[in-house]
Every structure is written in structure tokens, then in C-alpha cells.
C-alpha positions as CSV (number, residue, x, y, z in Angstrom):
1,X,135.2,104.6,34.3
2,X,134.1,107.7,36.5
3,X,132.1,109.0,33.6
4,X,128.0,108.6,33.2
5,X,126.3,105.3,32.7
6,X,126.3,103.8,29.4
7,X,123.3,104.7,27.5
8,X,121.3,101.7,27.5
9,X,120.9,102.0,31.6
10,X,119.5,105.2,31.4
11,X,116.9,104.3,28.8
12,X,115.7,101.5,30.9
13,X,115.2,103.9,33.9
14,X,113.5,105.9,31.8
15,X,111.0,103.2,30.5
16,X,110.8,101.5,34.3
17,X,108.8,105.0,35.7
18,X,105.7,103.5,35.5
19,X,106.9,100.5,38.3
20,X,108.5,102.9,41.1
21,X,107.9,102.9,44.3
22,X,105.5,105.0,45.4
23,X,103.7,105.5,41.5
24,X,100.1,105.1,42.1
25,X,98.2,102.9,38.8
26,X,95.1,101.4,38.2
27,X,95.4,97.5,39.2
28,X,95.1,96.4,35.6
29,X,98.3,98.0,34.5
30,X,100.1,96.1,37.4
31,X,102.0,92.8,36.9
32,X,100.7,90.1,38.8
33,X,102.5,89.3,42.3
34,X,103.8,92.9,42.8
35,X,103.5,94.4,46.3
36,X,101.1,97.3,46.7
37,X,99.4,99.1,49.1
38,X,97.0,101.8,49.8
39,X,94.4,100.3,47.3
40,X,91.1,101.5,46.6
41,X,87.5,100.0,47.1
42,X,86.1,101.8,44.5
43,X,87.2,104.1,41.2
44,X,88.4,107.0,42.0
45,X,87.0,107.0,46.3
46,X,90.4,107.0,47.7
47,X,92.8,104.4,49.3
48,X,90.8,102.1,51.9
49,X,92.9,99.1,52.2
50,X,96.6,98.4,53.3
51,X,97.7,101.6,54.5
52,X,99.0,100.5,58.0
53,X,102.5,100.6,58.8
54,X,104.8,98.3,56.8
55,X,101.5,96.7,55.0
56,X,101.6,95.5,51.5
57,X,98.7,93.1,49.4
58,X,99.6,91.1,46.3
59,X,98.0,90.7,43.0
60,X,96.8,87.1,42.8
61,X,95.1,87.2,40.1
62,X,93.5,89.1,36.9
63,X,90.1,88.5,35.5
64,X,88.3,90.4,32.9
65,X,87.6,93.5,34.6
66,X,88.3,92.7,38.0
67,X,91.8,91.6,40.0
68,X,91.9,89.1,43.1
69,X,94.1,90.8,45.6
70,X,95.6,89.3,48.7
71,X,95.5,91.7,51.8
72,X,97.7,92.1,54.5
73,X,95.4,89.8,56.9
74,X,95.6,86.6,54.3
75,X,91.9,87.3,52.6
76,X,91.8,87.5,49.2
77,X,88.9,89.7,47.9
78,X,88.1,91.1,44.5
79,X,88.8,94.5,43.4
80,X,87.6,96.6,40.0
81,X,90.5,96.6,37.9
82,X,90.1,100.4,37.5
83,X,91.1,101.0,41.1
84,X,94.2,102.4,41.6
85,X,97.0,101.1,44.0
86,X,100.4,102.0,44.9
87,X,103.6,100.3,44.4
88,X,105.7,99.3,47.5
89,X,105.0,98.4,51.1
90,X,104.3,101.4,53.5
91,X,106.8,101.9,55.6
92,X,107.8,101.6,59.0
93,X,107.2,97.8,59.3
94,X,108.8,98.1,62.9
95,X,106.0,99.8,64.4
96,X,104.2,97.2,65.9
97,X,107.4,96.1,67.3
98,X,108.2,99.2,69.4
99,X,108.6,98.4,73.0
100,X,107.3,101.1,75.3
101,X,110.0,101.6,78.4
102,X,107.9,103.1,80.5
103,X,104.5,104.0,81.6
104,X,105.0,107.5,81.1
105,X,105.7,107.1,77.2
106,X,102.1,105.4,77.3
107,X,101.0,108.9,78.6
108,X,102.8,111.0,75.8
109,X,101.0,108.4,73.3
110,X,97.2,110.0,74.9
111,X,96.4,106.5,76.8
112,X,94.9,106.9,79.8
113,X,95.4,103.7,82.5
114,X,93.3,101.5,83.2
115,X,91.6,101.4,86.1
116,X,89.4,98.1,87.7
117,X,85.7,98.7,88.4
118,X,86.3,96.9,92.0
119,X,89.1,99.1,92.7
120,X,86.8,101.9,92.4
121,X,84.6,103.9,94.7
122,X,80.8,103.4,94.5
123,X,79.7,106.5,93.7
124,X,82.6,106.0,90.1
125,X,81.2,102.1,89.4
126,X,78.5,99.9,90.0
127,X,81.3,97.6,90.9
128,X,82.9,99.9,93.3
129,X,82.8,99.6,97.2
130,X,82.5,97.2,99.8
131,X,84.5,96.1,102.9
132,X,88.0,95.0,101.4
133,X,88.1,92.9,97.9
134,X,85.2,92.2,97.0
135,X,84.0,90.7,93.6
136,X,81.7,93.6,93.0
137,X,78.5,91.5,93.8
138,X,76.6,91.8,90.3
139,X,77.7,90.4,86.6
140,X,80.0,92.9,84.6
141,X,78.5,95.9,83.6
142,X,79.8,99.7,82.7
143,X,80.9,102.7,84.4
144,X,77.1,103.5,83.3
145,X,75.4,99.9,84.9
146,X,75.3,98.8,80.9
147,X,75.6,94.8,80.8
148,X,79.3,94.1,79.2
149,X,79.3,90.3,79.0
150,X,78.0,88.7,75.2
151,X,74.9,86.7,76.2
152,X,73.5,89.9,77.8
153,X,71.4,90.3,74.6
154,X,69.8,86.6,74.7
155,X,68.9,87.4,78.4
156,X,67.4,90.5,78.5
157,X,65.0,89.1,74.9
158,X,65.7,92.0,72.7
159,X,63.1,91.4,70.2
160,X,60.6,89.8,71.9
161,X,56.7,91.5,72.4
């Protein structure tokens, strides 16, 4: 009972080395609704898509030359067969569910607070100064006095003349 499998078990893991985890193979040797990620665009330019923490796409379907992949987001898009993929799910899916405890680990992370322009001084924003709150007396603009807001391009009539 405590000796080695029986033979047949090991020939199967043998045969099943293609379908591993981690085995990186062009989409059109990949069974259709297997999990893969880090898939590329084009032959042989790298992995461009799914490669987030605890990602994975799907192989919807197969057409001549070219396979309909779901991605993470829910949009299918169409892929060269010859693109390579790998199988699995990156892991780490709990990363976007890590709570930060405190501001400091925010600060070991690189992010800088953020700071209101009306809480500013003038000579740091145009929004800056004034005798107590204010509303910062013009419409949103940069640290630089660039326009912020979305119609700003309609406005100014870029394009026109």
C-alpha cells in the first residue's frame, strides 16, 4: 500500500505536461473553456493581456486561425491562434482586497496624500488663498492654472480658425 503508484497514474502525468499550470502554448493547442492568462496580442511580442493579480480569460471559442477569448473585464476579443497563453490564473486573487490599516502603510506603498487646491496657499494653487473657506473663486483648474473639468475643450474651440 505504501509503495509507488500503480503504473497507469504515472503515465497519465506524464502525458498531462502539456496542460500544467504555469505551461505557456499557443492558443490553438488549448481546449476550449480553460483558464489562461498572460496572453499575447501578437506572435511571439510578449504577454499583454491578463496579467493582474488573480486574473484569468477563457477560450470561448475557436475559428480557423483565430480564437475568441474572454478577458478578465467581460469583453470578448479575437486573438491569432498562434499566440501563446498560459495555463492558470495569476495569483494573488486577494490583492485588491487588502485593507490598508493605516495611513502610514499608504506611505511605504510611495503614495503621496492628497492635498485640496483650496486648502492651499496662493503662491502653491490658483485655488489657494482667501479669507477663511473659500470656493477658490474660478472653475477647477491645475496646480499649473490648466482647465480640469471635460467641457473645457468645447469652450476654449480647439480647432477653430
Amino acid at each position: 500500500a505504501s509503495g509507488p503508484h500503480p503504473p497507469a497514474l504515472r503515465y497519465d502525468r506524464r502525458l498531462d505536461i502539456k496542460t500544467h499550470v504555469g505551461t505557456s502554448t499557443p492558443l490553438d493547442q488549448i481546449r476550449i473553456g480553460t483558464r489562461i492568462h498572460e496572453i499575447e496580442c501578437h506572435p511571439g511580442k510578449g504577454a499583454k493581456l491578463a496579467r493582474a493579480a488573480g486574473t484569468f480569460a477563457k477560450i470561448i471559442e475557436r475559428a480557423s486561425s483565430q480564437c475568441i477569448v474572454q478577458l478578465p473585464s467581460g469583453v470578448e476579443t479575437v486573438i491569432d491562434s498562434r499566440c501563446r497563453a498560459t495555463f492558470g490564473l495569476v495569483s494573488n486573487p486577494n490583492h485588491g482586497a487588502h485593507q490598508l490599516i493605516k495611513a502610514g502603510q499608504s506611505r511605504w506603498l510611495g503614495r503621496r496624500p492628497i492635498v485640496r487646491g483650496v486648502a492651499m496657499n496662493p503662491v502653491d494653487h490658483p485655488h489657494g488663498g482667501g479669507e477663511g473657506r473659500t470656493k477658490g473663486g474660478r472653475p477647477s483648474v491645475s496646480p499649473w492654472g490648466k482647465p480640469t473639468k471635460a467641457g473645457f475643450r468645447a469652450v476654449v474651440g480647439v480647432g477653430k480658425g
